[in-house]
C-alpha positions, -999 to 999 in steps of 0.1 A, spaced: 461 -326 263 488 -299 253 503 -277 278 513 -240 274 542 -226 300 540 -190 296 572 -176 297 574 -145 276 577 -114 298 604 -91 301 599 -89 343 614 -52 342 599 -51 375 630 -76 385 660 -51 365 685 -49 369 686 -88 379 664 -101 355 677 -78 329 699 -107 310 679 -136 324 643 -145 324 630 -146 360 613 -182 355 646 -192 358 657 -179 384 667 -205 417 640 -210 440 654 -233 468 677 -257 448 652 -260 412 641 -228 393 607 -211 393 598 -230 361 609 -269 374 585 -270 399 560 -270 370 581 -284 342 584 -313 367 546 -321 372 540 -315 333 565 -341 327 551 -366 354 514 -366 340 503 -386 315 474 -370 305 498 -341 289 511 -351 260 531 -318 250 544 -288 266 554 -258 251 572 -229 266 555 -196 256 588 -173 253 604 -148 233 636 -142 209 657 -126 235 655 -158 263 645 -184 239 683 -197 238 683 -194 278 653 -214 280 665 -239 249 697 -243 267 675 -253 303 653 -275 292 685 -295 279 705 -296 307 672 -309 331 666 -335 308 626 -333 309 616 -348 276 583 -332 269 592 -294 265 594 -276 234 601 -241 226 574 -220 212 592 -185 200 570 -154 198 586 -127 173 595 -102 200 627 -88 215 611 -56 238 585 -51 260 572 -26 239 567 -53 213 545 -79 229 518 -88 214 496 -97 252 489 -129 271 459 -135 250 473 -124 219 506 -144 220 485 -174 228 464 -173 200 490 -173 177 509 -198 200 476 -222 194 481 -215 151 521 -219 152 519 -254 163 485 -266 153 467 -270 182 432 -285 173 409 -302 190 427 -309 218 421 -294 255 449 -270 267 463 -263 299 478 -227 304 504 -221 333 523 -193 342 561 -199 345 567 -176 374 538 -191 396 551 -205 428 521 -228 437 513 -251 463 488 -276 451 491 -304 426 490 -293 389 474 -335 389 447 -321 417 436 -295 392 436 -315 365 416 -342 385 391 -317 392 392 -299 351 378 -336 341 355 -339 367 338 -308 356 345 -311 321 343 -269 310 365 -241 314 386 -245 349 407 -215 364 427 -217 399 416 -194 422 430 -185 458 421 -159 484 449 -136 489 435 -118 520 440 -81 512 417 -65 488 446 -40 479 463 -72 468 431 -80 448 429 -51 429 458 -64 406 439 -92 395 410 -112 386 385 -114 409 362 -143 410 330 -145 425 313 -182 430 280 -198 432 296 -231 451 329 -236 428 307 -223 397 324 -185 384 290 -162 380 312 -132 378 347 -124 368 362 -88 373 398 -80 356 417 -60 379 388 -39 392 389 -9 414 370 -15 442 371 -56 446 345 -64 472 364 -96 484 399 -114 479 391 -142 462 417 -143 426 424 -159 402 461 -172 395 474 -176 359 463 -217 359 437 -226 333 426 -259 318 398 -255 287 382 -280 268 389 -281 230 361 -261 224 368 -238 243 397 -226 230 383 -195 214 414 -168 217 408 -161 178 373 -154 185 379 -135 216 406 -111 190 383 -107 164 357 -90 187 384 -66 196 388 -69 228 422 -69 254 446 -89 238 466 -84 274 459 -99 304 443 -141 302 421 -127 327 400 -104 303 395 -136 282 383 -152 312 357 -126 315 348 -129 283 345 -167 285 320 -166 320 294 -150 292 298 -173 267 302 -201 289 301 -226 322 336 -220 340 343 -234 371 372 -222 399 396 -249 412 399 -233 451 433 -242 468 447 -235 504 488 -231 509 509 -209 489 511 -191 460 534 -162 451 535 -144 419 572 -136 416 573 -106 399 587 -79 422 623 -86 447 598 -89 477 576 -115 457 607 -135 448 625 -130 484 591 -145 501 588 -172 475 625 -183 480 614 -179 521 587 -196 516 609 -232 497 634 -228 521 614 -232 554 643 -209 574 667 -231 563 699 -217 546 721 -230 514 757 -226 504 771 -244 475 798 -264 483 821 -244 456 813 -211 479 836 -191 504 825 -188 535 842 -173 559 839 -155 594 804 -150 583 766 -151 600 740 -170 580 705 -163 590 673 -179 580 663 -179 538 704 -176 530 714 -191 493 749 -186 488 758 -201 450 786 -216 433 822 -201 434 806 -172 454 827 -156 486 813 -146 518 836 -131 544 832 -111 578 797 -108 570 760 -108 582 736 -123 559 695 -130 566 670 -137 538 694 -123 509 710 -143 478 737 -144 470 746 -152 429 772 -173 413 805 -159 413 800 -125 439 817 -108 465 802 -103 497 827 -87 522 829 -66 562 790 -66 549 757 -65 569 731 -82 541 694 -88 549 664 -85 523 689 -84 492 695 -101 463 739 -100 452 737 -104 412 765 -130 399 802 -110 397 789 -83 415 812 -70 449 798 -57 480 820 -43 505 819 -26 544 781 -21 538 746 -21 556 718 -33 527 685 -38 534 662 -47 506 685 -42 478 691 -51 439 730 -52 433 736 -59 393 757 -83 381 791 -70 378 787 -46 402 813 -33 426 797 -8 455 816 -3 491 816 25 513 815 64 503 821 49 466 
C-alpha cells in the first residue's frame, strides 16, 4: 500500500504566520502537525511508501524536515505550483500525483497533513481491510454550522448511502475528515477528471465514488481539529498540551505568568509578562505584555501591550501608541 500526505496548500487563512512556512509544520506540543502522521506511516508495515503531496514554494521546507526526523519512508512528490491561484485542486493534484510516480495497482491511503486526529491511522486501516472497498473517516462535529464546510455523510450502519460536499442546509453533523484508504481499483481520479467534474475538494470525488461504488465510513470518538484558521491551531495545540505549559530550555523567562497551553521556543525572551494559551516563536520578544489567545511569530517584539487573539508576523516590532 502507498500513502499520499497532502501537503500542498498555501493556508492563507494562517498569514501572516504561515506566510513563509507551511502550516503542517508548524509545532503542535513538542512534534509538528505532520509527525503525528508521518510517525504512524512509518510504524506500519502495511505502507510501503509515503509521499508528501506539496508544492515548489515549501518543497525544500518539507525536504529539509523529513531529513532532520529521520523517518525513512517519506518522499517528496512536487506539484508545479508556487500560488494559490495556481493549484490545480485536491483531486486534481492527486491524479497527477498517482501518474508522477506510477502508482498502479496498488491500494492508496490519502491523509491530510494538517489533520490533528485522535484515532490510530493502524485502527483505520484495520477496519479498510476488513471491509475491503472505499473507506473514508468520518466524525460528528456537533454543530451543523460547522458541517456546512464539509462533507456530510449519511450511513446505513457504517455503509455511506449519501454523501453531500459542503451543502447548505446539512440535516445532521456527521463529516467526513480528509482520511481515505481505496482499493486499487478504486483509484479512479483520471476518470473522475475526464467527466469534468470538481477537480477541488476530495470530498466531491467521494460523492462521486458512493454512485459508482460501496464506500464504507470509519466512525471515531476523541479529537480531531482541522488546523486551518489561528483558533483551529490554538485549540489543537490546547488540545496536545492538556493545560500544561512549555518553555525551551534556550528561552528567557523572566518575572513572567505562564498560564495553561503556553509554548515558549528556543532563544525566545519573556519578561514582566502575562501569557495564557499563546505561542510564542523562536527568537521573539515578549515584554511589560498581557498575552492570551495569540500566536508571537519568530523575531517578532511585543512590548507594554494587552493582545487577545492576535497574529504578530515574524519580525515584527509593535508596543504601545506605535
Amino acid at each position: 500500500m502507498k500513502a499520499v500526505v497532502l501537503a500542498g496548500g498555501y493556508a492563507t487563512r494562517l498569514w501572516p504566520v504561515t506566510r513563509h512556512r507551511p502550516k503542517m509544520l508548524l509545532p503542535v506540543g513538542e512534534t509538528t502537525v505532520i509527525d503525528t502522521i508521518l510517525s504512524q506511516l512509518e510504524d506500519d508495515d502495511r505502507i510501503d511508501d509515503v509521499f508528501v503531496s506539496t508544492n515548489e514554494r515549501f518543497a525544500e521546507d518539507f525536504r529539509d524536515h523529513v531529513a532532520d526526523t529521520g523517518f525513512e519512508k517519506p518522499t517528496l512528490s512536487i506539484e508545479d505550483t508556487t500560488d494559490e491561484d495556481e493549484k490545480f485542486g485536491v483531486v486534481g493534484a492527486l491524479a497527477q500525483l498517482v501518474e508522477r510516480e506510477g502508482i498502479v495497482d496498488e491500494d492508496l491511503l490519502v491523509i491530510a497533513g494538517d489533520n490533528l486526529i485522535s484515532f490510530d491511522v493502524a485502527d483505520f486501516l484495520d477496519f479498510f481491510e476488513e471491509k475491503s472497498a472505499p473507506t473514508l473517516a468520518a466524525y460528528d462535529v456537533g454543530s451543523r454550522e460547522k458541517a456546512k464546510s464539509y462533507g456530510l455523510v449519511d450511513l446505513d450502519g457504517d455503509r455511506v448511502v449519501d454523501f453531500q460536499e459542503k451543502p447548505d442546509d446539512p440535516p445532521s453533523t456527521l463529516v467526513s475528515i480528509a482520511c481515505y484508504a481505496f482499493p486499487a481499483e478504486s483509484v479512479r481520479f483520471g476518470e473522475y477528471l475526464e467527466g469534468g467534474n470538481n477537480p477541488d475538494e476530495p470530498g466531491w470525488f467521494i460523492q462521486w465514488l458512493v454512485e459508482h461504488s460501496e464506500v464504507h465510513a470509519f466512525t471515531f470518538d476523541g479529537a480531531w481539529y482541522d488546523i486551518g484558521t489561528p483558533e483551529s491551531y490554538l485549540e489543537a495545540v490546547a488540545w496536545a498540551l492538556d493545560g500544561d505549559s512549555i518553555v525551551a530550555e534556550s528561552a528567557t523567562v523572566d518575572d513572567t505568568d505562564i498560564g495553561e497551553n503556553v509554548h515558549v521556543m528556543a532563544d525566545a525572551t519573556v519578561q514582566n509578562a502575562d501569557l495564557d494559551r499563546s505561542l510564542v516563536f523562536p527568537g521573539a520578544t515578549v515584554a511589560d505584555s498581557m498575552v492570551r489567545d495569540s500566536i508571537i511569530d519568530s523575531e517578532a517584539t511585543v512590548h507594554d501591550l494587552d493582545l487577545s487573539g492576535a497574529l504578530i508576523g515574524s519580525h515584527s516590532r509593535i508596543s504601545n501608541g506605535k
